[in-house]
C-alpha positions in Angstrom: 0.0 0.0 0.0 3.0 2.1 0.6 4.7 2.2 -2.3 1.0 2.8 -4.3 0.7 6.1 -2.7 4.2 7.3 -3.0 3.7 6.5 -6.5 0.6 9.0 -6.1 2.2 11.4 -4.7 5.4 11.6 -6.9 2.8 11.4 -10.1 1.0 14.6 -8.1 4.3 16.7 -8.0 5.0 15.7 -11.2 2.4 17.7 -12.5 2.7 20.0 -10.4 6.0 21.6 -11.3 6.1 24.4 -13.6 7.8 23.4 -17.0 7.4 19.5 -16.7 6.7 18.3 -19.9 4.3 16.5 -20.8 5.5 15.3 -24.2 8.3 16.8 -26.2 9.7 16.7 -29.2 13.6 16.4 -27.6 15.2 16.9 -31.1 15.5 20.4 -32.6 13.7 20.2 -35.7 14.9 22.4 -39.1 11.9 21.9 -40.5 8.1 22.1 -40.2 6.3 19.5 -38.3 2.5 18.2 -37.4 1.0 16.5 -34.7 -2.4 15.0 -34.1 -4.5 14.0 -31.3 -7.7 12.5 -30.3 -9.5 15.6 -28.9 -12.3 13.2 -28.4 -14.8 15.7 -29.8 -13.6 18.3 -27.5 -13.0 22.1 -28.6 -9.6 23.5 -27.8 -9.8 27.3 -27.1 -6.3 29.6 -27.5 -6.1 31.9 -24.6 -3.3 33.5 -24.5 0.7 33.7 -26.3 3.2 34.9 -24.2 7.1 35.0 -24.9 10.5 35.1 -23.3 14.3 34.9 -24.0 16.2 32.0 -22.0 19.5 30.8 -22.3 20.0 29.7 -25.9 16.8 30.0 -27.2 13.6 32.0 -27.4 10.5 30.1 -26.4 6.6 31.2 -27.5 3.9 29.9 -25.3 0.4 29.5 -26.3 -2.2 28.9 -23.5 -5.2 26.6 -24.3 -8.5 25.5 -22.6 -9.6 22.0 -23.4 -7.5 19.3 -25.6 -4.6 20.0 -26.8 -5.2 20.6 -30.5 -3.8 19.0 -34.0 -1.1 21.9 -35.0 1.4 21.9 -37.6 4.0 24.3 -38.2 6.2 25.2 -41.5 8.7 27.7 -42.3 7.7 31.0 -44.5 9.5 34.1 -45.9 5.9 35.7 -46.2 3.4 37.0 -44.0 -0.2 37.6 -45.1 -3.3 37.7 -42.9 -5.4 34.7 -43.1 -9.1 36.1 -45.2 -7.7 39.2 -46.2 -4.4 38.2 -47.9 -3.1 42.1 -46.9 0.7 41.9 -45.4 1.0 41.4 -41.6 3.9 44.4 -40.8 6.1 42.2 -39.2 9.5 41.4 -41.1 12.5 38.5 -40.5 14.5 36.8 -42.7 12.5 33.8 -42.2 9.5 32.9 -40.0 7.2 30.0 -39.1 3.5 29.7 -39.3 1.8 27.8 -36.2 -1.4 26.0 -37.2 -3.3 24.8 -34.2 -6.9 23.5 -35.3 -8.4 25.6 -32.4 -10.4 28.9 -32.0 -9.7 32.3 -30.2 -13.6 32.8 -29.8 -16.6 30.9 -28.8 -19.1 29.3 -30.6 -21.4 32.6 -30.1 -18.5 35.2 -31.4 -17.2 36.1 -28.0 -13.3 36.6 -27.9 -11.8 34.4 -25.7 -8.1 35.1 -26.7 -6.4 37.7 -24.9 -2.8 37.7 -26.2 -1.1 40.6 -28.3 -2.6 40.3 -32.1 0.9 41.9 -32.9 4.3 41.7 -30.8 7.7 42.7 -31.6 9.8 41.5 -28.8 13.1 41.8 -30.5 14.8 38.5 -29.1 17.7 37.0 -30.3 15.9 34.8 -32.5 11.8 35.8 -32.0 11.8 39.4 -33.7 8.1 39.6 -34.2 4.8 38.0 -33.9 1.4 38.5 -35.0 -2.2 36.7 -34.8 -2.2 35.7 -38.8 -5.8 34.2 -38.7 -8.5 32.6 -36.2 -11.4 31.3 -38.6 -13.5 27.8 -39.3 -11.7 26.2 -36.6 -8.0 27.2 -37.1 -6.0 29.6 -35.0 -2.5 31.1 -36.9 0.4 32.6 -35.8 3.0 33.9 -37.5 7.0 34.3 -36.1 9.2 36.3 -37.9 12.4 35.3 -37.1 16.1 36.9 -37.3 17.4 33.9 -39.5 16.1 30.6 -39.7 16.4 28.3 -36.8 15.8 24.7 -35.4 12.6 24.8 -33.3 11.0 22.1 -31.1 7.3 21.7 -30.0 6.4 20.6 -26.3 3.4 19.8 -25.1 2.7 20.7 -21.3 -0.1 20.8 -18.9 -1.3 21.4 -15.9 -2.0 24.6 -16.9 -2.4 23.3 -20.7 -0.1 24.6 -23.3 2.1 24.3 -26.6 5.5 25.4 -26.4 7.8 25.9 -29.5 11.1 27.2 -28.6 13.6 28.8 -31.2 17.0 28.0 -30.8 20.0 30.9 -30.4 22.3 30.6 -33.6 
């Protein structure tokens, strides 16, 4: 009985502490990737996208409620909202679109995402970022990037999340 509830616990704390992946992709990757999931007929919401410089690489994070969603991402010298085809005014030498099949908004219109539609951070890799599209069931963001660079995608929860970190030349 012990040992079933230290294996409890130590699953607990686990999740618990901030970072712990849930799955990753441990290999840099230099070039685009996709993923799928069994969502089970769940709807995955995008909250939020924050970002921050660590050591060696710059890391975007994009907050989600519900599964986390199918996604791919590919690598792109051009930036064009999504509908509209007009230019999104960010500018790298390269740059990566995110696909996650998820929504910023509800079923009834209301917004539910509340991250910047347009950043410009100025990392060593990230330069820029922008909201490139959030319609039938697909949410896009765009990276411009300083020069192209091996990424990786991790998959966290506890609070739910996608990760994709940029690696420092």
């Amino acid at each position: 009985m012990g040992a079933k509830v230290l294996a409890v616990v130590v699953a607990l704390l686990a999740t618990l502490v901030p970072g712990a992946p849930a799955s990753a992709s441990p290999d840099w990757l230099d070039h685009g990737t996709s993923a799928s999931f069994d969502q089970g007929g769940r709807r995955t919401l995008v909250r939020d996208v924050r970002f921050a410089v660590h050591d060696g690489f710059d890391r975007v994070v994009i907050d989600l409620t519900g599964p986390i969603p199918d996604y791919n991402t590919r690598y792109s010298r051009t930036f064009r909202y999504e509908g509209s085809g007009e230019p999104i005014p960010i500018r790298g030498r390269s740059g990566m679109w995110i696909n996650l099949f998820a929504a910023g908004h509800r079923d009834d219109g209301g917004e539910v995402y509340e991250g910047p539609r347009l950043a410009r951070p100025g990392f060593p890799c990230v330069k820029a970022l922008a909201v490139g599209g959030d319609s039938e069931g697909v949410f896009s963001l765009v990276v411009a990037l300083r020069r192209r660079a091996d990424h990786r995608v991790i998959r966290l929860e506890s609070p739910r999340r996608l990760v994709i970190d940029f690696r420092h030349p």
